[in-house]
C-alpha positions in Angstrom: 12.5 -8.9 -12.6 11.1 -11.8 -10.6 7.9 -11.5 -8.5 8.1 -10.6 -4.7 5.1 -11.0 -2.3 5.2 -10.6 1.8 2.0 -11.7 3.7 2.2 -11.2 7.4 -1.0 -11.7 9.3 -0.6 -10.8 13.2 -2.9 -12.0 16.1 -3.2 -10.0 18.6 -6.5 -10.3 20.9 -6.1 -13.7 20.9 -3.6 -16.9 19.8 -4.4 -19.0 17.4 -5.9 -22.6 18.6 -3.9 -25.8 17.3 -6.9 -26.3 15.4 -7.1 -22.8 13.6 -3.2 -23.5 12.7 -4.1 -26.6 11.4 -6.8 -25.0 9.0 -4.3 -22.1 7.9 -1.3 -25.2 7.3 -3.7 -26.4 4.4 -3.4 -22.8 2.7 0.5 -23.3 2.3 3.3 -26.0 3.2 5.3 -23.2 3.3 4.3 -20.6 5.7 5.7 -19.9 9.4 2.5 -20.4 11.5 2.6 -19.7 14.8 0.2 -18.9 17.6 0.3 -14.8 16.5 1.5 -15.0 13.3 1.3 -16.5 9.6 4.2 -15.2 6.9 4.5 -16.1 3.4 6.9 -14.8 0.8 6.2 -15.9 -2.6 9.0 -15.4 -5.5 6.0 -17.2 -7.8 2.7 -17.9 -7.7 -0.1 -16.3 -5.1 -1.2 -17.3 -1.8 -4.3 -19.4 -1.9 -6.0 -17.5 0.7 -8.0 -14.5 0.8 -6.8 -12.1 3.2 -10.7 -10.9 3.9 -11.6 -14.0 5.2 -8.5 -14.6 7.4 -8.8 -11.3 8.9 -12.2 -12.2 9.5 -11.6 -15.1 11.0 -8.4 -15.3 12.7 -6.3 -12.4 12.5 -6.1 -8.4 13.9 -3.7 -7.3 11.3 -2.6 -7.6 7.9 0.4 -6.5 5.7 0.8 -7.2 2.2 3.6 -5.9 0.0 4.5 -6.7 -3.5 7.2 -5.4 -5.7 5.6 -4.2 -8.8 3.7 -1.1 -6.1 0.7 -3.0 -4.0 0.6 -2.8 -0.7 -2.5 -3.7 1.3 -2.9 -2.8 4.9 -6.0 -4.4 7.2 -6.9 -3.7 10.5 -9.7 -5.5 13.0 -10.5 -3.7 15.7 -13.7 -4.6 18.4 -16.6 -2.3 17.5 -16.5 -1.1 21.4 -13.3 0.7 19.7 -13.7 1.6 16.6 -17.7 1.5 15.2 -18.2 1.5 11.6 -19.9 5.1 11.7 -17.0 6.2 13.0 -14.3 4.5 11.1 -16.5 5.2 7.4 -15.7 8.8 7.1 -12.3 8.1 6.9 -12.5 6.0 4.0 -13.1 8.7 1.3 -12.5 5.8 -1.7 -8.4 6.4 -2.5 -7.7 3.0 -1.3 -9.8 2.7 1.9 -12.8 1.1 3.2 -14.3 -0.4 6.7 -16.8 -2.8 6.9 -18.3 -4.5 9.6 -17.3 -8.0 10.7 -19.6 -9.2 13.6 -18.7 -7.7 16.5 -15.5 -6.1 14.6 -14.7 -3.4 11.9 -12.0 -4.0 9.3 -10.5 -1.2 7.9 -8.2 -1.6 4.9 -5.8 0.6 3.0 -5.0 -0.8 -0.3 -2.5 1.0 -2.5 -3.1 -1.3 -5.5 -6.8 0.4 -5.5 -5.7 3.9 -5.6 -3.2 3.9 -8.1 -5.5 1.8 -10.3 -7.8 4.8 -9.8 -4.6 7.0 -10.8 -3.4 5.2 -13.6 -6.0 6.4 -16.4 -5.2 10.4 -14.8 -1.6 9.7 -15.4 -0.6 12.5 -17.5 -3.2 14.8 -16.3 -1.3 13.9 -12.9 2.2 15.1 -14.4 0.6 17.9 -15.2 -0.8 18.8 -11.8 3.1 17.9 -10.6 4.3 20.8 -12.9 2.0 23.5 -12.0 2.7 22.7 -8.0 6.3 23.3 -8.7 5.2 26.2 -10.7 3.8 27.6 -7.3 7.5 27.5 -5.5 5.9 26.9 -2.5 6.9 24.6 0.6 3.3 22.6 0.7 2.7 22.5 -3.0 6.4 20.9 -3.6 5.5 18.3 -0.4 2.0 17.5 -2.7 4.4 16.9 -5.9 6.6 15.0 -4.6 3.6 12.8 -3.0 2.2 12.8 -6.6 6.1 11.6 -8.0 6.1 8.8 -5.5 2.5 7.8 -6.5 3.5 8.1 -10.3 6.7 5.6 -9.3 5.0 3.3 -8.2 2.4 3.3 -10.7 5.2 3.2 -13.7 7.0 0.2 -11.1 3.7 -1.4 -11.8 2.9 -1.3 -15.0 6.8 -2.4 -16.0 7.3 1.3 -17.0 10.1 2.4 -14.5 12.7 3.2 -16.5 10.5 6.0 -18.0 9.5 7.0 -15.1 13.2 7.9 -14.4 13.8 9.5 -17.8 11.5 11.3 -16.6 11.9 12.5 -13.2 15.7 13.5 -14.4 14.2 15.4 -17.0 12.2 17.1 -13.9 15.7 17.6 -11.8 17.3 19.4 -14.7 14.6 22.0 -15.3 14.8 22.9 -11.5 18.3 22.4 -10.9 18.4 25.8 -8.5 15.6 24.7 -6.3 17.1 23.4 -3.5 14.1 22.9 -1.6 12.1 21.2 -4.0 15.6 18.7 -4.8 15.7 18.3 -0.8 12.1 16.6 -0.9 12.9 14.3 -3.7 16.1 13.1 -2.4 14.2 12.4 1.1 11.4 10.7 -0.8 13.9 8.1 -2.7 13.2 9.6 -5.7 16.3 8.8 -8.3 18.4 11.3 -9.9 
């Protein structure tokens, strides 16, 4: 499998000045830079910048996706907005924080964070999947199949996939007559 990364930075309060474009150029030859945006898709290698200090210093937004399961998700709002009292609460640890940037707050959502936090639970994980199921209930099958997608992408991550799908079709064929629970996984994008 080769290596997949999508940056995206957005501006949004403001453009960027010729100048700022300039300084972002020297991060990568290969970037689209415009006024409101940078992109960068790497097949190899990382970006040379760090996405905290950008969105401190430029940007409003920030998107990261890679295709072994991170994904990173920054926003910069004005403090008049959003104050960091405010935003902290709703950054209980899986994969979120705020933190205040002058007269900003950046709030990021980072997947890679919470399913390192998942990955040493793994199997006690699978084993919460199975007991929700074991409920036959509408919201404990919604919670499963949240846990499923979290346990894909933490097997996508660790190169562990295929046993992932083993698996999850080991899963289907237990519960072949519950049409509810099959429903959810199918909507999810969960193989069969």
């Amino acid at each position: 499998m080769s290596d997949y990364q999508y940056y995206e930075f957005q501006a949004i309060d403001r453009p960027l000045t010729k100048a700022e474009m300039a300084e972002l150029r020297q991060l990568s030859t290969r970037a689209t830079i415009t006024p409101t945006r940078l992109v960068n898709v790497y097949h190899w290698g990382d970006f040379r910048g760090d996405p905290d200090v950008l969105m401190q210093t430029y940007f409003d937004a920030f998107l990261y996706l890679a295709n072994w399961g991170t994904h990173q998700l920054m926003f910069r709002l004005p403090r008049r907005l959003l104050d960091l009292e405010t935003a902290s609460p709703y950054c209980p640890g899986e994969g979120a924080s705020a933190r205040a940037a002058g007269d900003r707050v950046i709030e990021a959502i980072a997947r890679a964070k919470y399913l390192a936090e998942l990955a040493p639970r793994e199997a006690d994980v699978w084993q919460e999947v199975e007991a929700l199921i074991g409920a036959m209930r509408a919201a404990e099958y919604d919670r499963a199949v949240q846990l499923l997608v979290d346990l894909r992408d933490l097997a996508a991550r660790a190169g562990r996939a295929e046993s992932f799908g083993a698996r999850l079709r080991e899963l289907r064929l237990r519960y072949p007559t519950r049409s509810a629970l099959l429903r959810r996984l199918d909507q999810a994008g969960l193989p069969t």
